[in-house]
N, C-alpha and C positions, 0 to 999 in steps of 0.2 A: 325500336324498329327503324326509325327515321336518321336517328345518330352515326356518326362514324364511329365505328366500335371495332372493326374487320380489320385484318384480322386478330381473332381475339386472342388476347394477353400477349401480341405481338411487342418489340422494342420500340421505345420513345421516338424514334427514329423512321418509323415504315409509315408508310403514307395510307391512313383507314380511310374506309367506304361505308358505308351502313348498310344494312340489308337487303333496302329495297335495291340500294344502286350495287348491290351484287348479283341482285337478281335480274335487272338489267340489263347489266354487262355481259350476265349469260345470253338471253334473250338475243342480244345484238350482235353478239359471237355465231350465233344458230342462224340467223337471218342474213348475216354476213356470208356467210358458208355459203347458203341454200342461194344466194343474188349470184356468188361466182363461179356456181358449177351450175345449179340444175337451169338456171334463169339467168345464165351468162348471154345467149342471146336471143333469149325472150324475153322483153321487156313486161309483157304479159301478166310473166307467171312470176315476179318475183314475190318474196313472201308479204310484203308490204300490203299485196294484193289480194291474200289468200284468206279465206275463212281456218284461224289458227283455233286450236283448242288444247287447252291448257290445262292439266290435273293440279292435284291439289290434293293434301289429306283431308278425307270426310270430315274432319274434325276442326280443319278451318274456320273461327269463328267471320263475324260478319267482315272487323279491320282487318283482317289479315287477307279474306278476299279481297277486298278495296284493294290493300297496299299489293297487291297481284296485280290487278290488273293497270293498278299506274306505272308498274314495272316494264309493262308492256307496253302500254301506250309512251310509256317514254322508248322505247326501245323503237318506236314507229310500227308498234302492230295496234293496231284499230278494231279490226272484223276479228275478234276473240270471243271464246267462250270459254267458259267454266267449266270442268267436271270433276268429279269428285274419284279417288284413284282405287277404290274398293269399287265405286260403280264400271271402272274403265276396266277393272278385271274382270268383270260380268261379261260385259260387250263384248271382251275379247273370247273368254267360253262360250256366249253364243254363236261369235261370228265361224269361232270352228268347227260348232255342231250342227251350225243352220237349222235344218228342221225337225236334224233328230232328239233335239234336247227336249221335245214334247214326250218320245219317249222313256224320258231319264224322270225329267220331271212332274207331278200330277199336283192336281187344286191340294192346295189346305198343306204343302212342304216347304219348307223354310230354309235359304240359306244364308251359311254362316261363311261372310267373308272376313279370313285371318289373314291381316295385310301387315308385315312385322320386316320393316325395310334396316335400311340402315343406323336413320336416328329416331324412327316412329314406330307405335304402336299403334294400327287404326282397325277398328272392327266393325262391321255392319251388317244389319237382317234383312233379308229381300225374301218377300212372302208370293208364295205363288196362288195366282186368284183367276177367278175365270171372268171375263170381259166378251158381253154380246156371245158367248155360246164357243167365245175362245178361249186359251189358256194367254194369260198376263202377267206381269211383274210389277209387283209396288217393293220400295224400301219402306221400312217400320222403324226400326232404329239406328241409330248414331255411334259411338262410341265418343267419351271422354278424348281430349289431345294428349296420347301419351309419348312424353322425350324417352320412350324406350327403345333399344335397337340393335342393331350390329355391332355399333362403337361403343353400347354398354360391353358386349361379349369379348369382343377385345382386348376392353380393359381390364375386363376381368380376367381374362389369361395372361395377362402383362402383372399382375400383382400375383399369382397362382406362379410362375414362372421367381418371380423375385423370392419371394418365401425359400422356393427350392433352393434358389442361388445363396440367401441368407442363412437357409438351415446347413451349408458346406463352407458359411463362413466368407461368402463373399459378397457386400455391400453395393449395390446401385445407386446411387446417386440420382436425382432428380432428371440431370440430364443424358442421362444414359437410361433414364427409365421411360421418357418418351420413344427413342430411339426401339426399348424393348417391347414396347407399345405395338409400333407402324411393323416391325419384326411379327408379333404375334399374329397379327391381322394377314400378314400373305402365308405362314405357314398358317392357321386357318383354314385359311380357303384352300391352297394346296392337301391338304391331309382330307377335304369335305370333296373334291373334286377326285382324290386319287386312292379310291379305297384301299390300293393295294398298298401303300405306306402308313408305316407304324410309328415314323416320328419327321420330325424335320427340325433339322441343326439350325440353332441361332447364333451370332455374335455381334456385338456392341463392343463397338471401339472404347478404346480406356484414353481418362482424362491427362492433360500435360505430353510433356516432351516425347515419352515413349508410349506415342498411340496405340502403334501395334503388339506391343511387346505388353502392352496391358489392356488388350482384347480379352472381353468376355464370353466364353464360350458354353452354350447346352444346347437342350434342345425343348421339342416341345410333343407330345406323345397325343397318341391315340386315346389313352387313357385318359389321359389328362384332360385333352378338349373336350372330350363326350363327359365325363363327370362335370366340369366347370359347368358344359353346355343346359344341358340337360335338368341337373340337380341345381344349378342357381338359378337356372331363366326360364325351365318347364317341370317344376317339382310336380310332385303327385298332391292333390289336397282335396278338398269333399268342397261338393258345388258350393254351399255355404260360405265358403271361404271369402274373407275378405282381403286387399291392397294392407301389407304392414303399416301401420300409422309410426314414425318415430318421430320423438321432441325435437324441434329445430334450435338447434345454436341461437343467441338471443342476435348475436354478430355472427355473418358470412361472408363469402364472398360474391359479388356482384355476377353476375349469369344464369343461363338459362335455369327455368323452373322444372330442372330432372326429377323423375320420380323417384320416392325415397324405396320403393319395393319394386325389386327386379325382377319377379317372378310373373314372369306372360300370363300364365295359368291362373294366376290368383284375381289380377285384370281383368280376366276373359271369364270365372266363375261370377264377378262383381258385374260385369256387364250382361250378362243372360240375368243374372237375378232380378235387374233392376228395368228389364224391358221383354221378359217372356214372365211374369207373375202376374198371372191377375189381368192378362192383357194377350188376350185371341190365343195364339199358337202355344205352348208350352215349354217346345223342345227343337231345335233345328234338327232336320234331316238330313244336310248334305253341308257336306265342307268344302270351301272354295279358298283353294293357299293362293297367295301372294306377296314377293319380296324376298329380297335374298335370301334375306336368315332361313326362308323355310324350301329354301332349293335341296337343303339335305334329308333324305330319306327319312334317317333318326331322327331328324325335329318333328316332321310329319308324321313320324307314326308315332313317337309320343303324346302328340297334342290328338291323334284320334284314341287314342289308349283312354285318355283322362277323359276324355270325352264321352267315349262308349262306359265309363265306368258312374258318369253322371247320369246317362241316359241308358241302363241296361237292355230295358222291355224294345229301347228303339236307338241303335247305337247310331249315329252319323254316319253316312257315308260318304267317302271322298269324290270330288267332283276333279277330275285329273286337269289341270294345265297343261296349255301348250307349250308354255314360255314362260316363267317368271321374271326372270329379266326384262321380256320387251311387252309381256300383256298390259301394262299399263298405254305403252303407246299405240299398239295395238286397237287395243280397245276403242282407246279415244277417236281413230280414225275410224275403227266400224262405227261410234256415235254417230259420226258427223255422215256418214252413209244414211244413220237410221232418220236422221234427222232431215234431210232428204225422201223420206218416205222408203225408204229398202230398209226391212225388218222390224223388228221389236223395240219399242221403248222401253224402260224401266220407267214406271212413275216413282218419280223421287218427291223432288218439291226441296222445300227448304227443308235444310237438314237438322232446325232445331227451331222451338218457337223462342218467336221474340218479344222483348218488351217493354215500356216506356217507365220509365219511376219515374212517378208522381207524388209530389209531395201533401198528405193528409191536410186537411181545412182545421186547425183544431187549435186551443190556447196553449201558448208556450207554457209548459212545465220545466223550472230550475233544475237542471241536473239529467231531464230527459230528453232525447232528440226528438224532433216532431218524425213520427212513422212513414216510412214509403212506401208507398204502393204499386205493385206492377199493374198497367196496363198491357194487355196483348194487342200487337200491331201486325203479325206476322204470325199466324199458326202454325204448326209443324205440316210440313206437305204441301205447302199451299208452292201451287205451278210456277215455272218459271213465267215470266210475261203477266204475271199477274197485278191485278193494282186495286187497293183495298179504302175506300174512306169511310172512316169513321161516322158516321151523320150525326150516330145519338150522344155523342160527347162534347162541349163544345170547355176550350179551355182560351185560358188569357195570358196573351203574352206582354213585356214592356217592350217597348221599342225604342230606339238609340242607346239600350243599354244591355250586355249579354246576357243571353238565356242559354241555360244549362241542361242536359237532358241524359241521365243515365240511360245507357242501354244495358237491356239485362237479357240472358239467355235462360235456357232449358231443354235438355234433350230426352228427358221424364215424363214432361207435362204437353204429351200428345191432343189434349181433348179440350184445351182453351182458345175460343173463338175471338175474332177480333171484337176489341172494345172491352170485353174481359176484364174487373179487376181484382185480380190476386192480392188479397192483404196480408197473409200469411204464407211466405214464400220459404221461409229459410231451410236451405237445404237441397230445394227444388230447382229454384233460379239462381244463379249465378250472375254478378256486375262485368261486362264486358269491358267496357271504355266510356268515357263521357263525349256526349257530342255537345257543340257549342254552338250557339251564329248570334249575328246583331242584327236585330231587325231596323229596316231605317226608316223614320219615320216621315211623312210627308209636310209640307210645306204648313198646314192648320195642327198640327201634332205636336205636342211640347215631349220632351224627354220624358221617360217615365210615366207615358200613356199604357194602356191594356188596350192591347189589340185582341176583338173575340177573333180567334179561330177554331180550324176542326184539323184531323191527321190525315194524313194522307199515307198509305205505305205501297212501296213498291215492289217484288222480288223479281229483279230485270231481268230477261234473256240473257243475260252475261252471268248471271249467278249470283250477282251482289246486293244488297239490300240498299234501298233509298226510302228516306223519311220526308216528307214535304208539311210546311203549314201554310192551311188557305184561308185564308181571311174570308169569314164569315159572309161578310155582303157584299163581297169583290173577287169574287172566284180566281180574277188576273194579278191580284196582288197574292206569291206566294214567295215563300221562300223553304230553301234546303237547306234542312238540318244537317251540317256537317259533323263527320266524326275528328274530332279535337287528337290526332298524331301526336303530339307531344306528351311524352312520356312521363313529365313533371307534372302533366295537370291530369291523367288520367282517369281523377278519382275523385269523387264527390263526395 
């Protein structure tokens, strides 16, 4: 995340950035803009100035928030916030209905936001509850970070397209095959935007001296995208269903962690399974799209097909958007209204519980690791602005030498309070990153003292989670547990 990697599988030659400093560079491009038009001469209003709010996928773990907003702050934006881009589609459906979505929606209905962009998958439940004699919103569940998206569908017309080209006896090449790639992706979107075309002509330049004259030429049909689309990325299956499991190569190649099953639907039955069983509501009621992929009609009414076929006795109903392209920024701005005091909250909180491994008290056994324990520091929901200390745990740390601290998540394990410890997690909780710090020790302290402390946890107005440890009979000596960025040590 921290590495220069950008662009990726770029020549020896190009000059890399790493993620965060891409995200930056946009950041500072946006803020560059907005200083020499809108706040050209108002010093005022430049963005530097502004209360900025920044989406994010729901599925954001706690680093990757961090590394957000240091993106920012290097970029010179300060007064930032958080949100989460399945909630920022909410805001933006409320802010179009105003006060008539009281009449759409009633206590005890459930929606299901399917937010399916260009490289993600994000899903989320927002259960409607009544508050003081009103109607309110809380979110319940999270989805998994899925690398699923547009540029899967793509590429999947880009190999769909090649076969054809193959089956007539004509070869692509590696690099004529990205070329047929960026080609599939605007007929795409041109064939999804222009219902009345039945195909759109492609050609890729041919390799050597005579480029033109060994130009590739087809096209790509109506049939073709809606099969590709549909039957690989929104098959038909029984709620049951689970994400394909396949063996992984023992050797790969280096990059992003894609999902090995492309099927949205199979995702989306795995996630209702795993956060309406057994836990309040059942079945969503209402469907709220989000992200390109689902600006096409036939995606949306596939994905309510399958859905009304899960849920017969009570099929979903669709919750119409204004905007799929801009309801995320949208949204974010009616937030920052609500937050202000004009309109509705969504009670969120954090969108997953968190937790500390802790290493068991116990004699070393040859051949067996000593067990880890999660503590919870951080419960699912728990408010932004919030700050939690531990009292009834007190643990020892060494000081002048590093302490280590896995951070572990769960977007399952709704109902564990802080201080909490889970000893049989597997499955439930998942290893985020390790955090690290040195504690220093004071002038009567030799190396390799134990300092008593207790935890401190934070989930800050900005979004991001902060860990602190306070020394026991010194409330002023504390220090913060950092998350260890370095990808070589990320693992304990």
């Amino acid at each position: 995340r921290t590495a220069p990697i950008l662009p990726w599988d770029s020549p020896k030659d190009v000059r890399k950035v790493s993620p965060v400093e891409a995200s930056t560079r946009y950041l500072q491009h946006l803020k560059d803009a907005w200083n020499t038009t809108i706040a050209r001469n108002d010093p005022e209003s430049r963005m530097e100035h502004q209360e900025v709010y920044l989406t994010v996928p729901a599925s954001f773990d706690a680093v990757a928030r961090e590394l957000t907003v240091q993106a920012a702050r290097a970029a010179g934006l300060e007064h930032l916030t958080l949100l989460e881009e399945p909630q920022a589609a909410a805001y933006a459906w409320l802010a179009a209905h105003e006060d008539a979505w009281r009449e759409i929606l009633h206590v005890g209905d459930v929606v299901l936001v399917c937010d399916v962009g260009g490289g993600t998958t994000d899903f989320s439940l927002i259960e409607v509850i009544e508050e003081d004699g009103a109607l309110g919103l809380r979110r319940i569940a999270v989805g998994n970070h899925l690398l699923l998206g547009g540029d899967n569908m793509d590429l999947a017309l880009a190999h769909a397209v090649r076969a054809k080209l193959a089956a007539s006896g004509t070869r692509v090449d590696a690099w004529q095959f990205r070329a047929l790639w960026h080609q599939c992706r605007q007929a795409k979107e041109k064939l999804l935007s222009r219902p009345a075309l039945d195909s759109v002509p492609l050609s890729v330049l041919g390799r050597g001296t005579s480029l033109i004259g060994g130009t590739l030429r087809t096209e790509l049909t109506r049939q073709e995208l809606e099969q590709t689309l549909l039957e690989g990325f929104f098959p038909e299956c029984p709620l049951e269903a689970e994400p394909v499991q396949t063996v992984k190569v023992g050797v790969r190649e280096m990059g992003l962690p894609y999902e090995t099953d492309p099927a949205v639907t199979r995702h989306l039955a795995a996630f209702l399974n795993r956060h309406l069983r057994g836990h309040g509501p059942t079945a969503p009621t209402h469907v709220l799209f989000n992200g390109g992929v689902m600006k096409p009609q036939l995606v949306r009414d596939r994905l309510l097909a399958v859905l009304a076929r899960w849920y017969p006795d009570t099929p979903p109903q669709d919750l119409p958007a204004e905007d799929l392209d801009l309801a995320v920024a949208k949204g974010a701005a009616a937030y920052g209204r609500v937050r202000r005091g004009h309109g509705l909250r969504i009670r969120a909180g954090a969108s997953r519980s968190y937790y500390i491994g802790i290493e068991s008290a116990m004699p070393a056994v040859p051949g067996i690791p000593t067990p880890v324990k999660a503590l919870c520091v951080i419960p699912f929901g728990l408010e932004e602005g919030s700050t939690l200390t531990l009292e009834e745990r007190e643990f020892g740390l060494v000081v002048g030498e590093s302490a280590v601290f896995p951070l572990l998540a769960s977007t399952t394990r709704k109902d564990d309070t802080p201080g909490e410890v889970v000893e049989d997690w597997t499955g439930e909780i998942v290893e985020v990153v390790a955090m690290e710090t040195v504690l220093s020790p004071t002038e009567t302290e030799a190396g390799g003292t134990i300092v008593p402390v207790r935890l401190e946890a934070a989930f800050t107005e900005t979004g991001v989670l902060e860990l602190w440890c306070v020394h026991r009979d010194d409330p002023h000596r504390r220090w913060k547990l950092l998350f260890n960025l370095r990808e070589s040590d990320s693992s304990v």
